[in-house]
One Martini backbone bead per residue (centre of mass of N, CA, C, O) as a GRO file, in nm:
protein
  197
    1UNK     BB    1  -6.134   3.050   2.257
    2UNK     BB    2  -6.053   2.812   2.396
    3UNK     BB    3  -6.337   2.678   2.474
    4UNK     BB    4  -6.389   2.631   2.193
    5UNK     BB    5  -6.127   2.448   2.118
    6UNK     BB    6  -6.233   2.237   2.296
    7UNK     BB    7  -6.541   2.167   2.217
    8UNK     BB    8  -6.414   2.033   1.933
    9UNK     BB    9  -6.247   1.814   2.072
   10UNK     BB   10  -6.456   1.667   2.181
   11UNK     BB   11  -6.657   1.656   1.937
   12UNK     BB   12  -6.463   1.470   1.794
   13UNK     BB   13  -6.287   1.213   1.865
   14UNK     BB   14  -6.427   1.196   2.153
   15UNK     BB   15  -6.721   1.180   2.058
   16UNK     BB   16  -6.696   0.935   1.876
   17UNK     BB   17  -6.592   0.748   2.080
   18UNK     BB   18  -6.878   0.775   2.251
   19UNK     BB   19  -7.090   0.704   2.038
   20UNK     BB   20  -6.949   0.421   1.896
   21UNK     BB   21  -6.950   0.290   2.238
   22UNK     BB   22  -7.241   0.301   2.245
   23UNK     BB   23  -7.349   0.149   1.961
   24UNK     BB   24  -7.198  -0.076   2.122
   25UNK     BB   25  -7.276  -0.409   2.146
   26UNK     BB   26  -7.290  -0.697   2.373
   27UNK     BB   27  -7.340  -1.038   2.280
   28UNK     BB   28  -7.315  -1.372   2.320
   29UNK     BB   29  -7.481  -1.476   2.095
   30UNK     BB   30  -7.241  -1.333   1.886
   31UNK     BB   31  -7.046  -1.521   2.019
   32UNK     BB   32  -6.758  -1.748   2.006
   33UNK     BB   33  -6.782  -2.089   2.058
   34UNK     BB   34  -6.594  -2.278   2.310
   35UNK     BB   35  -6.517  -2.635   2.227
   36UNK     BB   36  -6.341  -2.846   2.446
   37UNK     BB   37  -6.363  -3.086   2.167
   38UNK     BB   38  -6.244  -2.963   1.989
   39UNK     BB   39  -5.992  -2.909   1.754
   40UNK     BB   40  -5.686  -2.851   1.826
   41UNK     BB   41  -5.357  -2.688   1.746
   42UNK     BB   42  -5.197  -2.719   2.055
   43UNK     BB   43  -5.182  -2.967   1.986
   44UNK     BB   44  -5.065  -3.279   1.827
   45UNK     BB   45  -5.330  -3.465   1.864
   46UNK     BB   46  -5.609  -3.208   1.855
   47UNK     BB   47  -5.639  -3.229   2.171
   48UNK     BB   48  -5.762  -3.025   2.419
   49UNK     BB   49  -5.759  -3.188   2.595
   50UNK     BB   50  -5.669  -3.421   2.881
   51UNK     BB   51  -5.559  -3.683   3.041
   52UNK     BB   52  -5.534  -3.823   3.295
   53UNK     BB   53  -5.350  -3.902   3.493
   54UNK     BB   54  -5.203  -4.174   3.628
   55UNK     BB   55  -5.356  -4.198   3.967
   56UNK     BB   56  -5.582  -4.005   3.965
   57UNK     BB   57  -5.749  -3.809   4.231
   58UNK     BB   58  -5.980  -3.688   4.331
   59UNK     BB   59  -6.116  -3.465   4.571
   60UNK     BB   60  -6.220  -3.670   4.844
   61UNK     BB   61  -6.171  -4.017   4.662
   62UNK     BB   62  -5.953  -4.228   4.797
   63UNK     BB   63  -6.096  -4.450   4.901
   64UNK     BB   64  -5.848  -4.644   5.123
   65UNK     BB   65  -6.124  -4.798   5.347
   66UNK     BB   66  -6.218  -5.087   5.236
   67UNK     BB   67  -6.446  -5.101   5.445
   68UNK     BB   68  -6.616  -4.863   5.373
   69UNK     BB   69  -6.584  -4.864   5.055
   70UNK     BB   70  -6.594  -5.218   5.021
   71UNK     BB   71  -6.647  -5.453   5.269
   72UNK     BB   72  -6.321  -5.498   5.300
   73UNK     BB   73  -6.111  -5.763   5.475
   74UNK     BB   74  -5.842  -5.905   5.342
   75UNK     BB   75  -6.033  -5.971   5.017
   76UNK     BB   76  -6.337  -6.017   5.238
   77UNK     BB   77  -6.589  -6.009   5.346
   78UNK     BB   78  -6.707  -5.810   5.615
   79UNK     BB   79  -6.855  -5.866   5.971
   80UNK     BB   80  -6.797  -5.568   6.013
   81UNK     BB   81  -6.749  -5.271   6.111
   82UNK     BB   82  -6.648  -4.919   6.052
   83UNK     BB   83  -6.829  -4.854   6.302
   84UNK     BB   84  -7.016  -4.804   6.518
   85UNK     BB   85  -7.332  -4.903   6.671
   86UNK     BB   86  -7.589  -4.710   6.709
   87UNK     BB   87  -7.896  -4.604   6.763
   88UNK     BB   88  -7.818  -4.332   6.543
   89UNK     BB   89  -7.746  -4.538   6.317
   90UNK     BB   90  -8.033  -4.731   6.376
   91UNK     BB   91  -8.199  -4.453   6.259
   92UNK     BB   92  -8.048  -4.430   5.969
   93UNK     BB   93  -8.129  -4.656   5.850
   94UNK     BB   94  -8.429  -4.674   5.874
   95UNK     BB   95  -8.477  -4.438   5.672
   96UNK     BB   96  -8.303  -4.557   5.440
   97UNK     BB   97  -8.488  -4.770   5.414
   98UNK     BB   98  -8.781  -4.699   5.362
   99UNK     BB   99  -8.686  -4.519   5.109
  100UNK     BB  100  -8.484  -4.747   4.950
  101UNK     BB  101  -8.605  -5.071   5.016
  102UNK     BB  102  -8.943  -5.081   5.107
  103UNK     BB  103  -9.060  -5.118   4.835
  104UNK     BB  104  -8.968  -5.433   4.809
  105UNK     BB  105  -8.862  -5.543   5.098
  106UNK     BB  106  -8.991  -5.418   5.312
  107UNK     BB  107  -9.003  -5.302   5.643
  108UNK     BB  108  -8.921  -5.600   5.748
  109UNK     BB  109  -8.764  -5.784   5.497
  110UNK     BB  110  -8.969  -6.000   5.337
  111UNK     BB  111  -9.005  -5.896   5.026
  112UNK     BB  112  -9.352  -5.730   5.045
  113UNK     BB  113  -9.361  -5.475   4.901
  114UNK     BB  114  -9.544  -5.249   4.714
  115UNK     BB  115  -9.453  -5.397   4.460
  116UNK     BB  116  -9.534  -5.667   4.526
  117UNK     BB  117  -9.844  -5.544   4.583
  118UNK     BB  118  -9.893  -5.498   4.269
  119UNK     BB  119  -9.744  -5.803   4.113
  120UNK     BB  120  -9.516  -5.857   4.154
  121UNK     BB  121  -9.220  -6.035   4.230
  122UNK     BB  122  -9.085  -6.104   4.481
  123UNK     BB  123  -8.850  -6.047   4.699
  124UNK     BB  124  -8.614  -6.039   4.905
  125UNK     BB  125  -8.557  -6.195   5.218
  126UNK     BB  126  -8.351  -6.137   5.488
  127UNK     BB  127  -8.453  -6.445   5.616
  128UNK     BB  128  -8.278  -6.612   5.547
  129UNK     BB  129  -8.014  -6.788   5.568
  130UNK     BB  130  -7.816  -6.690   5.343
  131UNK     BB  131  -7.868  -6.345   5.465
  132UNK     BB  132  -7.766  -6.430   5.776
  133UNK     BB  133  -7.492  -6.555   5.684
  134UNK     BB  134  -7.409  -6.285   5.553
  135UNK     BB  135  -7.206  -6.072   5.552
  136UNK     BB  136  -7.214  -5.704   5.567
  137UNK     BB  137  -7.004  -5.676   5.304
  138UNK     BB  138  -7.243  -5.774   5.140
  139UNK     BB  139  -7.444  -5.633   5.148
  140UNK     BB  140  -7.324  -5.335   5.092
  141UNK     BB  141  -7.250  -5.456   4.778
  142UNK     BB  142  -7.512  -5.450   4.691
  143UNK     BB  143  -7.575  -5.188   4.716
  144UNK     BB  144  -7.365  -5.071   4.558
  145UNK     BB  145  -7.372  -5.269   4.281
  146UNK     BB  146  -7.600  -5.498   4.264
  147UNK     BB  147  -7.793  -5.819   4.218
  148UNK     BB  148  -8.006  -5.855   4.035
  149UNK     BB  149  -8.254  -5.696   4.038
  150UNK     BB  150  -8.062  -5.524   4.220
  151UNK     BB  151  -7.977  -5.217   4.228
  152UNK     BB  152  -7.769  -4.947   4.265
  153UNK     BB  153  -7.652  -4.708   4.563
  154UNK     BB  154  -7.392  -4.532   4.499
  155UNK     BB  155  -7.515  -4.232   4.386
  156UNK     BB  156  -7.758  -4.212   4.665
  157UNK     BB  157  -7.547  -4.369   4.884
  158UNK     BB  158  -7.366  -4.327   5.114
  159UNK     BB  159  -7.146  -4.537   5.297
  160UNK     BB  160  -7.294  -4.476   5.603
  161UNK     BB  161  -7.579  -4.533   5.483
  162UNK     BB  162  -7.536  -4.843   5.405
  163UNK     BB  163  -7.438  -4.937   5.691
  164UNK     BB  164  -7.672  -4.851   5.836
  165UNK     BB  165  -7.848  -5.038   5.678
  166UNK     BB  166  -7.733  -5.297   5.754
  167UNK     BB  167  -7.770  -5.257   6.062
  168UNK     BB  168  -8.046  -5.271   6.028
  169UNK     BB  169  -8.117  -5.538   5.895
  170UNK     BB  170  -7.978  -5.695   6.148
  171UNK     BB  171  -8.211  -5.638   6.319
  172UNK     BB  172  -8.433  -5.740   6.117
  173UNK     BB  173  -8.354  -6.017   6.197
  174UNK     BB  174  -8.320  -6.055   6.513
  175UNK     BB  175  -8.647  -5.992   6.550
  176UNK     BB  176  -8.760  -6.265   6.382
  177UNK     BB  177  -8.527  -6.477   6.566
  178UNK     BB  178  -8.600  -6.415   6.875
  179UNK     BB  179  -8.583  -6.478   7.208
  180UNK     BB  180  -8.731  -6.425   7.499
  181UNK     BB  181  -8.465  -6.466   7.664
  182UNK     BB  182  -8.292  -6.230   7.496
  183UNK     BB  183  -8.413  -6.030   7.652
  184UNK     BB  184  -8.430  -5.758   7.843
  185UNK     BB  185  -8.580  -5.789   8.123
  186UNK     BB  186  -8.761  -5.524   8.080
  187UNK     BB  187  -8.889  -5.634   7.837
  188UNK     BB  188  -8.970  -5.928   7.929
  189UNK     BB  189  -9.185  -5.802   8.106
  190UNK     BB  190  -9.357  -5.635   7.923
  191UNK     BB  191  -9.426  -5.886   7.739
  192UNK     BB  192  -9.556  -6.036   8.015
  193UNK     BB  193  -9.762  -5.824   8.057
  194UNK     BB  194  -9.938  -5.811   7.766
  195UNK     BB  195 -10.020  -6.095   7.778
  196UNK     BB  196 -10.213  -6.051   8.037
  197UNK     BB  197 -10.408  -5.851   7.889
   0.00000   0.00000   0.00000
C-alpha cells in the first residue's frame, strides 16, 4: 500500500507542478524592458538617472598633465616635449603621420596629399615660416581640436601618439630645410660619395 500512496502524491501535487513549470518557458522578448531614461517615481525629480556629482573624474581621465594632454606649459603652448624623442618615436609618429596626416598634407608635409592631387585646394604645408616657428604645443592642439579645415583626432588619435606626430613634423621640417653642414660627419660622406657618383 504505501508504495502505492507514495505514486499519487507524487502523480498529484508534485506531478502538476513539474508539469505546469516544464510548460512555462521564459521569452525575454516578452519580458518588460526598463528604460533607464524613463521617468522613474523613486526619485523627487522623475529621472531615473542622477547626474554626476560635479569634479567628477572618470577612472583613468585625470588627464592632470597640462604638456601631455594639453600642450601647455605655464598657460602658454609649450615648445618641449612631454617625454623625450628617441628614433623609436619618431618611428611611430611617422607611422601615424602617413595613416592620419598624409592623404592631405603629404608625405613630405608639403601641403599635396592625394586629396589635394584629386581636385582639392592644397593643404597647409608644415614648412611655411609660420608652422616651423609655431611652438610643438600648437602643432599637438591643432591636431587635437582641429583648425579651418583640419578636423579634431582626439578620439582617434592617442596623446602620446599626437606628440610621436608632433616630432615627425619637426623632423620633416628640419629635412627640407637643413644644411649640408649640419649633417653628422658620416653623412655628410655618404652624401658627397653619391654626388660623384
Amino acid at each position: 500500500m504505501r508504495p502505492r500512496i507514495f505514486a499519487r502524491a507524487v502523480a498529484g501535487p508534485v506531478g502538476f507542478c513539474l508539469l505546469f513549470s516544464a510548460s512555462c518557458t521564459q521569452e525575454m522578448s516578452r519580458e518588460p524592458r526598463y528604460n533607464p531614461l524613463q521617468k522613474s517615481a523613486f526619485f523627487e525629480d522623475g529621472r531615473s538617472a542622477r547626474p554626476l556629482v560635479d569634479g567628477t573624474v572618470a577612472r583613468g581621465h585625470l588627464d592632470a598633465d597640462d604638456l601631455l594632454y594639453r600642450g601647455k606649459a605655464n598657460g602658454s603652448f609649450a615648445d618641449e616635449f612631454p617625454f623625450p624623442v628617441t628614433r623609436a618615436v619618431l618611428e611611430r609618429g611617422r607611422e601615424r603621420h602617413d595613416i592620419f596626416c598624409s592623404p592631405c598634407h603629404g608625405r613630405v608635409g608639403d601641403g599635396r596629399g592625394m586629396i589635394a592631387m584629386r581636385g582639392f585646394r592644397p593643404f597647409s604645408s608644415y614648412h611655411t615660416d609660420r608652422l616651423r616657428r609655431s611652438p610643438a604645443g600648437y602643432l599637438f592642439d591643432v591636431i587635437t581640436h582641429g583648425k579651418g579645415a583640419q578636423s579634431d583626432f582626439a578620439s582617434e588619435i592617442p596623446p602620446e601618439d599626437r606628440w610621436a606626430i608632433v616630432a615627425y613634423i619637426r623632423a620633416l621640417q628640419l629635412s627640407q630645410r637643413a644644411s649640408v653642414a649640419e649633417l653628422p660627419p658620416e653623412d655628410r660622406r655618404r652624401l658627397e660619395a653619391s654626388a660623384h657618383d
